[in-house]
N, C-alpha and C positions, 0 to 999 in steps of 0.2 A: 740425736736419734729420737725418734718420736716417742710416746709412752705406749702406744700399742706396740711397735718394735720390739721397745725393751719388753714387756710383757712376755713376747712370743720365745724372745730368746731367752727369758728366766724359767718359760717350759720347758723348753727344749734341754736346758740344762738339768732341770729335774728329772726329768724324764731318763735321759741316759744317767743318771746319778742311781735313780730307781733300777734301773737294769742291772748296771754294775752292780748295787748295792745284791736285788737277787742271785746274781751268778755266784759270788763268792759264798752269799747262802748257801747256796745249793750246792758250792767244794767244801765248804765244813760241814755240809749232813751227810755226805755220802762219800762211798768206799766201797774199795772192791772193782775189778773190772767192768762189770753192769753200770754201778754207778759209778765210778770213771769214766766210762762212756756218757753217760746223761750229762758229767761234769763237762764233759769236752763238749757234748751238745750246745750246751748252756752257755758256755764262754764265747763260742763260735756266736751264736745268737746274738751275744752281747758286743762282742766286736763287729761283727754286720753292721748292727745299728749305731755304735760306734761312726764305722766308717761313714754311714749314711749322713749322721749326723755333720761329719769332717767333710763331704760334700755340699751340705749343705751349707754348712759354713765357708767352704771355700768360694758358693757361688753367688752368697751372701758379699765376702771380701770383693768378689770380682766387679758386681754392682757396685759398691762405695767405693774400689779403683776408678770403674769410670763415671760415678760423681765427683770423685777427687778431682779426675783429669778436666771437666766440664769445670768445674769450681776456679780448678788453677786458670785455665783460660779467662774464666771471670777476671779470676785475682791479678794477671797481667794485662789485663786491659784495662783494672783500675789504678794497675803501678804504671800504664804509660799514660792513663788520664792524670795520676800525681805527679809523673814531671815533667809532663804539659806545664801541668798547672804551677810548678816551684820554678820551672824555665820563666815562666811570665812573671812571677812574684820577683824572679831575680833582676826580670826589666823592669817592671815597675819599683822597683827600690833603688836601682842603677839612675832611671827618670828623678826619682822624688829626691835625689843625693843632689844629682846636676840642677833642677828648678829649685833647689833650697840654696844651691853657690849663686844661680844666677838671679834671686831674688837679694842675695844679700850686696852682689855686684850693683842691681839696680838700687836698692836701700841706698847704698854707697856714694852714689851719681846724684842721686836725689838730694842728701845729706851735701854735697859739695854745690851744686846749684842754687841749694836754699841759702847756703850760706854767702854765696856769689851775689847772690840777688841782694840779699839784707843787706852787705856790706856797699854796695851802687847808691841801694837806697839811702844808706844812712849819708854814704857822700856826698847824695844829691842835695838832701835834706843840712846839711853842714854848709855845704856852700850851694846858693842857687845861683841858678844856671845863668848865664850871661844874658843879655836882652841885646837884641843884633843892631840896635843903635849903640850901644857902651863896647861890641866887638869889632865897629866900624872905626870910633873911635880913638879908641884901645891900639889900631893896627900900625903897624908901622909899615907903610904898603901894602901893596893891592896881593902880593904873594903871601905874607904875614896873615891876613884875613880868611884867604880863600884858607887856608893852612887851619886855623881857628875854626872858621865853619865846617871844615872836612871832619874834625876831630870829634867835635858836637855829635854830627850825623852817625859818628861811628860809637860812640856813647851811649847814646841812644837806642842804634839797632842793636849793640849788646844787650842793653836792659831787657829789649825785647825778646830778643834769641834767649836768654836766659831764662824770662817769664813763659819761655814756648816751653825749653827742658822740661825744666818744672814741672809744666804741665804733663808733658808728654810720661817723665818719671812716675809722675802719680797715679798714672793711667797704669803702666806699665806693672808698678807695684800691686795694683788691686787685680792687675789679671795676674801675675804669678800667683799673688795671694791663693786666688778661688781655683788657679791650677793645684799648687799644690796642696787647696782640700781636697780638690776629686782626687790627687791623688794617693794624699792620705787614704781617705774611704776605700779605698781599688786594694791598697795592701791590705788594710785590715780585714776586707771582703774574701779576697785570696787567702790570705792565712788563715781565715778558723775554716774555707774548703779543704786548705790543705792537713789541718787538723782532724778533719772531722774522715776524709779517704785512708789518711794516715790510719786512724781509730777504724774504723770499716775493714781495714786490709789486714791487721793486726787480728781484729777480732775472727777473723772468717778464716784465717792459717791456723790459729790454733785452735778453734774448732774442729778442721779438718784432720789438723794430728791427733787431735783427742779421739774422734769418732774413728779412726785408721788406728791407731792402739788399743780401744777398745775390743775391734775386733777380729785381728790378732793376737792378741792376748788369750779371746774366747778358743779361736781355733786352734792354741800351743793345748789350752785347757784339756781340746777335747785330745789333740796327739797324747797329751800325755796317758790318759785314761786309756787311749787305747794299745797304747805302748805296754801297761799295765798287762790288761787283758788277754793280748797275743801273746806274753810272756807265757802267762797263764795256761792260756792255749796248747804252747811249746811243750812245758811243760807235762799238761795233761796228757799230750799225746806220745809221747816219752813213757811216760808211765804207763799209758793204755799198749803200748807198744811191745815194752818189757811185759804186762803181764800175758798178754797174749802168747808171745813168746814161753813164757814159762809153763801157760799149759799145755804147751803143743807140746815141750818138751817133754812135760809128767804124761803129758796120753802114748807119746811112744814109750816111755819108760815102761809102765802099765801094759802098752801092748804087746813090749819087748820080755815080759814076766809071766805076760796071762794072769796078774790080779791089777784091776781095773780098780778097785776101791779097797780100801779098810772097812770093815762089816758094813761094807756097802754105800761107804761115803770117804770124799776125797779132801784133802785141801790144799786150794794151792798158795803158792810163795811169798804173798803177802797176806795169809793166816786168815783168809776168808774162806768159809763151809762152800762145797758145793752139793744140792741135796741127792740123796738117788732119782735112779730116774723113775722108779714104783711110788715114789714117795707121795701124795694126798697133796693136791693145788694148796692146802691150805697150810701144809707141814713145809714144800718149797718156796709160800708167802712169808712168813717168818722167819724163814734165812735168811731171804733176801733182807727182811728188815732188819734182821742181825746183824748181817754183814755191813748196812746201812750205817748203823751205829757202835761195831762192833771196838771202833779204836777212838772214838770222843772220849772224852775225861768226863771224871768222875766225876757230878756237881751234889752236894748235898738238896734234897727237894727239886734237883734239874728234872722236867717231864711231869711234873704235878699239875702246875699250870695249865699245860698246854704239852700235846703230844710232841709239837715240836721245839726243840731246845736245843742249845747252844752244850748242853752236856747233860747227862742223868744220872739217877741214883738207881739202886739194885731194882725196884719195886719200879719207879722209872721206865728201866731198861725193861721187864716183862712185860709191861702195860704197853709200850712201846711194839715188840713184837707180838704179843698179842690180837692187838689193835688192828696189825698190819691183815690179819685174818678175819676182821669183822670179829672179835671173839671177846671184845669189851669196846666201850664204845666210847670210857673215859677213862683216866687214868685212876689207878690203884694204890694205896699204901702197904707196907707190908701183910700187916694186920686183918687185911680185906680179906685174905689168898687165904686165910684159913677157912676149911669149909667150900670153899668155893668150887664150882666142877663137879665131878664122882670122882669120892675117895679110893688111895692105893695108883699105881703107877701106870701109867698108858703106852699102847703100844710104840706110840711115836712120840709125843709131849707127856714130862712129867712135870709137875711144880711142885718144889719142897721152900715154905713159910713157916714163918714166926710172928712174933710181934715185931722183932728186930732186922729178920732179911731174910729177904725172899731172892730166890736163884731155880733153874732150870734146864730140864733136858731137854733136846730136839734132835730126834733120830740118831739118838747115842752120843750125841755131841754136848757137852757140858754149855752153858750161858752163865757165865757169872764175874760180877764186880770185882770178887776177889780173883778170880785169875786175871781178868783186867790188872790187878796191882802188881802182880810177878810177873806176868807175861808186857805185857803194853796190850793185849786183846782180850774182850771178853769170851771167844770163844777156849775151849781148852780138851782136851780127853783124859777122861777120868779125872777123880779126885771130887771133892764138893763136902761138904758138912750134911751128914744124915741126922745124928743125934739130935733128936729137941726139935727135928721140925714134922710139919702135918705132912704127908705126902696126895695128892690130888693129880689129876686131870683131866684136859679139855673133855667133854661126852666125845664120845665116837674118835677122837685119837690115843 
């Protein structure tokens, strides 16, 4: 795989890592039907992209399928050039077996005629050869003689035919010889080709399997994430489903009594405020960011930092809803809240601080940490610590 390749696809990876990582953000900051729904948004969003991704991946796979398929055709066209090539290595070794027998056949012939030869010689030389006046001689008749000279002649042409072999063997011997160097050279030729395709053919399969598990593997990556995700989805929409359901049920309830709210505020079945409908844009912003936060866990100094957090503390949680209002613009410590506002209780928001904890009304509705510990929610009706604290609120609510 090239290095831009890889590159693109360590983005891409980030990228839907980034997504996902937001969505699940954004199912642990919020709550409540409202944000429920934004959660489902958000999951939905993140699976799209998902998916897109797992397209893209899949069409990514589909292209290195048919470089695979190109490749392999490669790859057998260089497995029928290698046993091309090992069929000939097998005749030329099959040749250089047979010229190495029939070099050692001629060696053989050669070794028996030299010694045929030397042995004539040395006879000849041991006894010299008659002179045709001592075989005339010598004869006991004219049949005796011819007999004598016939035998000569045929001695002779021996020596000769002898001294031809010979010749001829030695000949013989020096062209095996330089056959069987070409033929040597031709095996050892062939065998580091057939070495070297072998290495080529090897090297280029597992290449292929490597780059085809690569990327596979990426696209299980991405099923899995999105596996996740649609869970999620599931899920969310289960939940958004159920709560819908339950306030359709409290509005017939409510319409089936003719009291529509509790001093003019309702709440439904997973303990989220819902505001009246008289209530001040800015009195139904801070519910909503109530209910936002209303079931995260308590974190000591959670929200100090930064408005957004994975949990918050009392002073936290007000700066938090607050905030949600334009009505601070950073977060607050308990201590702050003293003083702060017009003093004495507000029609719609009150704050009662300390040095030690800060807690709050909204449209008759309790906000506070410590019911978060009895209840599992911050929100609650009635109850709260008066003694010991300043009482304030926003101007104008």
């Amino acid at each position: 795989m090239s290095p831009s390749l890889t590159r693109h696809w360590i983005l891409r990876a980030v990228i839907a890592s980034m997504v996902c990582a937001l969505a699940l953000c954004w199912v642990l900051a919020s709550s409540g039907s409202a944000d429920v729904s934004g959660q489902l948004d958000a999951a939905k969003s993140a699976a799209s992209q998902l998916q897109a991704q797992i397209a893209d991946d899949s069409a990514q796979i589909s292209k290195t399928t048919g470089g695979l398929e190109s490749a392999q055709a490669r790859l057998d066209a260089v497995q029928a050039d290698l046993d091309k090539r090992v069929d000939r290595l097998k005749s030329v070794q099959n040749q250089l077996l047979s010229a190495r027998d029939h070099l050692v056949d001629v060696e053989n012939h050669l070794k028996l005629a030299t010694k045929a030869l030397a042995a004539n010689l040395v006879a000849g030389y041991e006894s010299q050869p008659p002179s045709l006046v001592s075989v005339v001689l010598s004869s006991h008749g004219f049949n005796q003689l011819l007999n004598q000279i016939s035998f000569a002649g045929k001695v002779a042409r021996q020596n000769a035919d002898i001294v031809g072999q010979t010749r001829i063997a030695r000949r013989e011997v020096s062209a095996e010889a330089k056959r069987l160097e070409t033929l040597e050279g031709q095996d050892r030729t062939l065998a580091k080709q057939v070495l070297a395709e072998r290495n080529q053919a090897a090297a280029l399969q597992s290449a292929l399997k490597q780059q085809q598990i690569k990327e596979i593997a990426a696209r299980a990556r991405a099923h899995g994430r999105y596996a996740t995700v649609e869970a999620q989805v599931s899920s969310l929409q289960k939940k958004l489903n159920a709560q819908e359901a339950a306030a359709a049920r409290a509005a017939r309830e409510s319409a089936a009594t003719g009291n529509a709210s509790v001093n003019g505020i309702t709440l439904d079945t997973n303990g989220m405020v819902q505001p009246p409908a008289d209530a001040p844009e800015a009195v139904k912003e801070m519910i909503a960011a109530g209910n936002a936060i209303a079931t995260l866990p308590y974190i000591y100094g959670g929200g100090h930092a930064s408005f957004q957090a994975d949990g918050y503390d009392c002073s936290g949680s007000v700066s938090y809803v607050l905030a949600a209002a334009g009505l601070v613009t950073s977060p607050m410590v308990s201590g702050q809240f003293d003083g702060w506002g017009d003093p004495g209780p507000g029609k719609w928001v009150t704050i009662y601080s300390n040095a030690d904890h800060v807690w709050m009304t909204i449209a008759g509705w309790r906000f506070d940490t410590v019911a978060q510990a009895e209840t599992g929610t911050r929100w609650a009706r009635g109850g709260g610590e008066f003694v010991g604290f300043d009482v304030e609120h926003p101007p104008g609510l």
